[in-house]
C-alpha positions, 0 to 999 in steps of 0.5 A: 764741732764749735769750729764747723758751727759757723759755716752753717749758721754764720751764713745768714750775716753774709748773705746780703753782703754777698747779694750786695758785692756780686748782684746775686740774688736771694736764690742764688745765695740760698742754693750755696747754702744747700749745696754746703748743707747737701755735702755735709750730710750725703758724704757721710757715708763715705766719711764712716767709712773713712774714719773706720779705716785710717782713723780719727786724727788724719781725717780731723786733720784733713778736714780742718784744712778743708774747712779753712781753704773751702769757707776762706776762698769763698770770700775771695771770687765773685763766680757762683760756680766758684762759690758753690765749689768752695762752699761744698769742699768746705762742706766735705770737711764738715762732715767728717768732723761731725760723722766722728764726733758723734760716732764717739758718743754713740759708742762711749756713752750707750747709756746715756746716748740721747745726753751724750750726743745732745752735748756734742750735736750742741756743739754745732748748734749752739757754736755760732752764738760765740762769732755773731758780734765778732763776725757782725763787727768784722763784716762792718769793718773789713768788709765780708771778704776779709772776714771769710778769709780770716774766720776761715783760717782761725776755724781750720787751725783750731780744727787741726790743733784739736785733732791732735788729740784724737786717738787711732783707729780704734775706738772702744765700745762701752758696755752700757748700764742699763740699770733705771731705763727700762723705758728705753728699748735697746738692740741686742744685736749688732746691724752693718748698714746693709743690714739695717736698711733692709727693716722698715724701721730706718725708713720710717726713722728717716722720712719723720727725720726729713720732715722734721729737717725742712722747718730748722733749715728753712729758719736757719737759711732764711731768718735774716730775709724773713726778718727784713720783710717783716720789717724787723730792726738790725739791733733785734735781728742780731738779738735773734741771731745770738738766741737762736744757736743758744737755742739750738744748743740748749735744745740738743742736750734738753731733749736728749737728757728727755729722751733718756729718761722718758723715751726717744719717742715720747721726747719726739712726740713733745718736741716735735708738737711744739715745733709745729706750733713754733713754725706757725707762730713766726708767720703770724705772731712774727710778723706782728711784733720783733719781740715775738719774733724773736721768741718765736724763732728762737722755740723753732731752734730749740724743738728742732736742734734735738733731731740730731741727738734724738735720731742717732740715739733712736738709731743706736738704739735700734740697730746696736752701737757698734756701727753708729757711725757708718750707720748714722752715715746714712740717716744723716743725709736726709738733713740734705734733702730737708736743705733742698726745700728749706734753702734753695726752693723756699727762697724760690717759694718767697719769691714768686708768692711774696709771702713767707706763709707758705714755706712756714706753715708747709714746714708746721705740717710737716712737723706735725704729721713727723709728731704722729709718726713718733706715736707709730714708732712706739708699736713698733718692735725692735728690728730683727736679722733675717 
C-alpha cells in the first residue's frame, strides 16, 4: 500500500513540471489524475472478482508490474492521450493492490475492523510522506522524467518482492469477538454483491461516501496550485506536502480505532463536522497566512482519510465479512466520482472564476450534509435478505 501511495498524492510535485515541459495546462493535468483515480476505484469490482479467483500473490505480482510500466512511462511521452493511457494502467495495478489489502483486514480482524483497515488504508495515505524530499530533490536534479522512470521502477519492485509473500486463494475468515462492543451493530448474515445492493442501506452509504470523497481529493489534486495562488512560499509548501499524507494516515487508524469504540456513525458525525469546518477554513484562514495554510490543509487530510476505514468497516458491518472484498468493490468506486469534481471539474471551476472559493466551500457543504446523513444512518436497521 506504501508502494501505490505516490502515484496519487506524489502527483501534485509534477504537476507544474509537466505543465512546464509539454505546455499542458492546469485542466489538463488534473483530468490525469482522475482518470488515474477513476481507474483505481471503478476496476474494483473486477479486481474482487480477481482476486477471489487466482489469488492474492499472482495478482500482487501483475500489479506491481503495472504499476512500475504505467507511473515510468508516464515521464517518457509528451502526448496527453498517452499519458492519460499510462496513468490509467497504472492505476489498474493500484486497485488490485488495494482491493486485497483491505479485503484481508476485513475478513481477519472483524473485530476490530474500524483499526485494522485504518492501518492499512494509512498505508496509502500517509505513504507519500516517506518520498516528498526524495522526489523534490529528484525532480530538481534530474528533471521529472527521469524521476517518473526511476520511482516507477523502485515502487514496482517493491510491490513484486512483497507479493511474495501473500498467500493463495484462500483467505481465512476470523470469527469475531465481540466482548466489550455492543456499541457496534454486526451482520449476522452473509450478503453477495447483488444482494447487497438490493437494500437502501449501501445506497445511502455510498452517496455520504461520495460527498465526503469530493473535498479530500479536491485538496489532494489541487494543494500545490491553491498554494501558488494564495502566494504561499515553496519551503511551507513542501512543509504541507510532508504533513499532510502524515495526516492522512494518522486520521485513518485515529478515526477507525473511534469508531470501534464509540460507533462508525458517531465517528462519521465527528469527523465529518470537523472536515466541513477544515475545508472552509483553507479559503479564509488559508489564504490570509502560510502557517494557517498549512494547518488548515492539513485538518482537511486528517477528517477526510477515515472514509476509507470507516465505509469498509460500516460496510462489513453491514452486510457480513465474508465478501468484503467483492463488496467493497463497489462502494469504493464512488472516490472516482468524487475525483471527476475534485480534479478535473474543479481546475475547471478555478479557472473560469479565478477563485478556489467555490470549489472549497461547495466541498463544506457537502461534508456537511454527509455529517447529517450519519445521524440518519444510526435509525436505520440492519439490512435484512428477502
Amino acid at each position: 500500500m506504501i508502494q501505490i501511495a505516490n502515484l496519487q498524492y506524489g502527483w501534485t510535485l509534477f504537476t507544474k513540471p509537466l505543465m512546464k515541459a509539454n505546455g499542458w495546462t492546469a485542466a489538463d493535468v488534473g483530468w490525469g489524475i482522475t482518470i488515474f483515480i477513476a481507474l483505481e476505484t471503478w476496476a474494483m469490482p473486477v479486481c474482487g472478482y480477481l482476486i477471489d479467483k487466482y489469488g492474492l500473490r499472482p495478482l500482487m505480482t501483475i500489479a506491481g508490474f503495472m504499476c512500475a510500466a504505467g507511473w515510468a512511462g508516464i515521464g517518457m511521452t509528451q502526448s496527453l492521450t498517452a499519458m492519460y493511457l499510462l496513468y490509467a494502467f497504472a492505476g489498474f495495478g493500484a486497485a488490485i493492490v488495494y482491493c486485497g489489502s483491505i479485503g484481508v483486514a476485513l475478513k481477519w480482524f472483524p473485530d476490530r475492523r474500524g483499526f485494522a483497515a485504518g492501518i492499512i488504508a494509512a498505508g496509502f495515505g500517509s505513504g507519500s510522506a516517506l518520498f516528498v524530499a526524495l522526489l523534490t530533490n529528484w525532480i530538481a536534479t534530474y528533471g521529472h522524467a527521469t524521476t517518473f522512470l526511476y520511482t516507477g521502477i523502485l515502487h514496482g519492485l517493491l510491490i513484486v518482492a512483497a507479493a511474495q509473500f501473500l498467500g493463495g486463494t484462500g483467505i481465512p475468515l476470523a470469527t469475531p469477538a465481540l466482548a466489550g462492543k455492543a456499541v457496534l451493530r454486526r451482520q449476522t448474515q452473509e450478503f453477495t454483491p447483488p444482494e447487497m445492493m438490493r437494500n437502501i442501506q449501501f445506497y445511502w452509504l455510498w452517496a455520504m461516501m461520495l460527498m465526503m470523497g469530493i473535498g479530500g481529493l479536491l485538496a489532494t489534486a489541487q494543494v500545490s496550485l491553491v498554494a501558488g495562488s494564495f502566494g504561499i512560499s515553496a519551503q511551507m509548501l513542501t512543509l504541507s506536502l510532508t504533513l499532510n499524507p502524515i495526516a492522512n494516515g494518522t486520521g485513518r487508524f485515529f478515526w477507525g480505532w473511534v469508531s470501534d469504540n464509540i460507533g462508525r456513525e458517531r465517528a462519521m458525525l465527528i469527523a465529518f463536522l470537523i472536515q466541513s469546518a477544515s475545508l472552509a477554513s483553507v479559503v479564509t484562514f488559508g489564504a490570509t497566512s502560510p502557517l494557517l495554510f498549512v494547518i488548515s490543509m492539513a485538518m482537511v487530510f486528517f477528517t477526510w482519510g477515515e472514509i476509507y476505514a470507516l465505509f469498509p468497516s460500516a460496510l462489513a458491518d453491514f452486510f457480513g465479512g465474508k465478501n468484503a472484498s467483492a463488496n467493497y468493490g463497489f462502494l469504493y468506486p464512488t472516490k472516482g466520482v468524487a475525483a471527476i469534481v475534485g480534479g478535473g471539474l474543479a481546475a475547471q471551476l478555478f479557472q473560469s472564476s479565478g477563485s478556489w472559493g467555490p470549489a472549497f466551500y461547495g466541498s463544506a457543504v457537502l461534508a456537511l450534509v454527509s455529517a447529517g446523513m450519519a445521524l440518519g444512518l444510526m435509525k436505520m436497521p440492519l439490512p435484512s435478505k428477502r
